[in-house]
N, C-alpha and C positions, 0 to 999 in steps of 0.2 A: 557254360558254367554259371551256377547264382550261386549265392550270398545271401545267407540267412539270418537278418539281423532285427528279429523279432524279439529277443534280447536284449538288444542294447537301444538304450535312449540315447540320444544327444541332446548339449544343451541347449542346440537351436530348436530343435524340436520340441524342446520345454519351454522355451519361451515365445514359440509362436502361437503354442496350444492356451500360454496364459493371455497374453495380448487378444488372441481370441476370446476366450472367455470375459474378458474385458478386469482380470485381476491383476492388481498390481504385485509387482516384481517388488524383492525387498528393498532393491536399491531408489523406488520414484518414492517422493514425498509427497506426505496428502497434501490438499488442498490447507486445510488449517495450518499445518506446519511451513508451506509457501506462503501463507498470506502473514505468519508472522515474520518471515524474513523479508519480505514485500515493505509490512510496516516499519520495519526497524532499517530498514537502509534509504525508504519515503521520509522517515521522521528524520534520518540524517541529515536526508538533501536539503530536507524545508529548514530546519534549524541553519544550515552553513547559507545557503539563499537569502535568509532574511539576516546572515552574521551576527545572531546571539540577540537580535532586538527583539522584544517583546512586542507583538503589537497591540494589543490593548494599552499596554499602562507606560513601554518608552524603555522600560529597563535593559538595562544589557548587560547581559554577560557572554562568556565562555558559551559556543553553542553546544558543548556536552551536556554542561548544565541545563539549557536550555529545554522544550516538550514541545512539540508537535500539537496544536492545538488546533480541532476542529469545530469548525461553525456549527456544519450538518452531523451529528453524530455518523460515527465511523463503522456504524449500525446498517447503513443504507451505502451499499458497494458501490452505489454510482457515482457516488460522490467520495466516499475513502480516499483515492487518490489523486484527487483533483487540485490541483497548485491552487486553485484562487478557492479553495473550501479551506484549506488548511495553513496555518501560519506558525510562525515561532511566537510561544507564549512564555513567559514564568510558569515558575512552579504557581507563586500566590494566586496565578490570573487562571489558569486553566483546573488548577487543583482545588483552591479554600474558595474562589469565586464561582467557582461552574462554569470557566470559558468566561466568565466577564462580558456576558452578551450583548448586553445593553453599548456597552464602547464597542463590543467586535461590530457588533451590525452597523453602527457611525463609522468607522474606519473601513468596512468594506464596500459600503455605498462611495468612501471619500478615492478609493482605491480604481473601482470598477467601473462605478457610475450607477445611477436608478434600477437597472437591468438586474443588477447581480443577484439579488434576495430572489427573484420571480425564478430566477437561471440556477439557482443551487434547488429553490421549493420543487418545482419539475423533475429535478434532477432525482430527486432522493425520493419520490414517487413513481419511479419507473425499478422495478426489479431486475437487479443483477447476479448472474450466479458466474463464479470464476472458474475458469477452466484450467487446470495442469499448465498449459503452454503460454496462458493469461499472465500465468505472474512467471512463470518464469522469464518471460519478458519484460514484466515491468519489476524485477527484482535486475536483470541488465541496463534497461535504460535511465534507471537512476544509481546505476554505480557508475554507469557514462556520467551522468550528468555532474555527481557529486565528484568525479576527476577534473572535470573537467572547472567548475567553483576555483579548486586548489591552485 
């Protein structure tokens, strides 16, 4: 006896023929929509990490209040998520100043040592492109990390 089921679809059969095709299913999130939940749970960990201090200027508040400010612009993925490229800033130091570069770079030399300016310049010269499973890991391990802060 057979079974004639040229008819009927299943949904596995629809989503192995999409995963084949390499399209995404409604439910994955692009790449753009993971790397802003990447930055917004990275900007958390950096702000509670540094506990609301500014590090250009000393100010401290509340780390809600607080911004994620980048040395390397967050332009160059090599460096986006890198704890020693990015610090808690003020609003005044990262926003009306541009980062406050001139103090960020004396405090990251005082922080790191000599090395660091050569170690971010390298860094953000080498192309990165982020993959589906890239940030969905690093959207995990900084919600470890920021449990773990509390």
């Amino acid at each position: 006896m057979t079974l004639d089921i040229s008819g009927i679809t299943s949904n596995k059969i629809i989503v192995k023929k999409i995963k084949m095709k390499g399209i995404k299913s409604k439910k994955s999130k692009s790449v753009s929509e993971l790397k802003k939940k990447a930055d917004a749970i990275f900007s958390k960990f950096i702000r509670a990490r540094d506990k609301g201090k500014c590090f250009t200027c000393g100010n401290v508040k509340e780390p809600k209040y607080q911004q994620a400010g980048h040395y390397v612009s967050r332009v160059h993925n090599m460096t986006r998520y890198d704890e020693k490229n990015v610090h808690c800033q003020c609003r005044s130091c990262n926003l009306f100043k541009a980062g406050n570069m001139d103090e960020y770079t004396l405090r990251l030399v005082d922080k790191y040592g000599d090395g660091i300016l050569e170690e971010l310049n390298k860094k953000k010269h080498q192309i990165k492109q982020f993959r589906h499973w890239e940030l969905e890991e690093l959207i995990e391990k900084y919600k470890i990390k920021l449990r773990e802060l509390k």
